[in-house]
C-alpha positions, 0 to 999 in steps of 0.5 A: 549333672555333667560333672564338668558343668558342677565344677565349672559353676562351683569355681565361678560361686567360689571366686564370686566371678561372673560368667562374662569376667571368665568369658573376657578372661578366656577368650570366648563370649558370655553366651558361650559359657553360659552354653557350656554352663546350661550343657548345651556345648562342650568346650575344646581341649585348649579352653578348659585348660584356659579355664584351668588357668583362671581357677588354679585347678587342674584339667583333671579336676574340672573333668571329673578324673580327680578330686585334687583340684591342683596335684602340683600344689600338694606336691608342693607341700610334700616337697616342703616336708623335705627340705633337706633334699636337694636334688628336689630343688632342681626340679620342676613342680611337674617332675615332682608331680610326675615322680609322686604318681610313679610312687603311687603307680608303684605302690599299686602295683605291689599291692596287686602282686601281693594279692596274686601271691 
């Protein structure tokens, strides 16, 4: 099963929402989802971050490409546990995210030169 299909009706039975409140909610028709639920369509780019935005996920996780339903929340609570930074306060939930994955990024690429050495 289409990754995206699984995690689409994961959200819908975990928030106990019916295909047409997440239809009215996004903007399409009850067969549309039902089309994207069945694979027989595939949405744009612009409804699964629709779609995104009513479960709190990010577009990411409803492709498959991670299993962190929301990076900025678990930013979030790193940014908790440093309190005393300030530079953190003046900035975005996304510069922090964005700066968490440039640490990973970071981090693998010294593991990688550590291998080669």
């Amino acid at each position: 099963m289409d990754i995206f299909i699984k995690r689409l009706q994961e959200l819908l039975d975990e928030k106990d929402m019916t295909q047409r409140e997440l239809a009215e909610r996004i903007g399409v028709t009850e067969v549309t989802i039902s089309r994207y639920i069945n694979g027989e369509r595939k949405p744009r780019i612009d409804i699964i971050g629709k779609i995104a935005e009513v479960f709190g996920v990010s577009i990411d996780y409803l492709l498959g490409y991670s299993n962190i339903r929301n990076p900025y929340n678990n930013v979030k609570s790193n940014d908790q546990q440093s309190e005393n930074d300030e530079d953190d306060e003046l900035m975005s939930e996304e510069d922090l995210y964005i700066i968490e994955q440039f640490k990973k990024f970071l981090k693998q690429q010294r593991r990688m030169k550590r291998k080669k050495d």
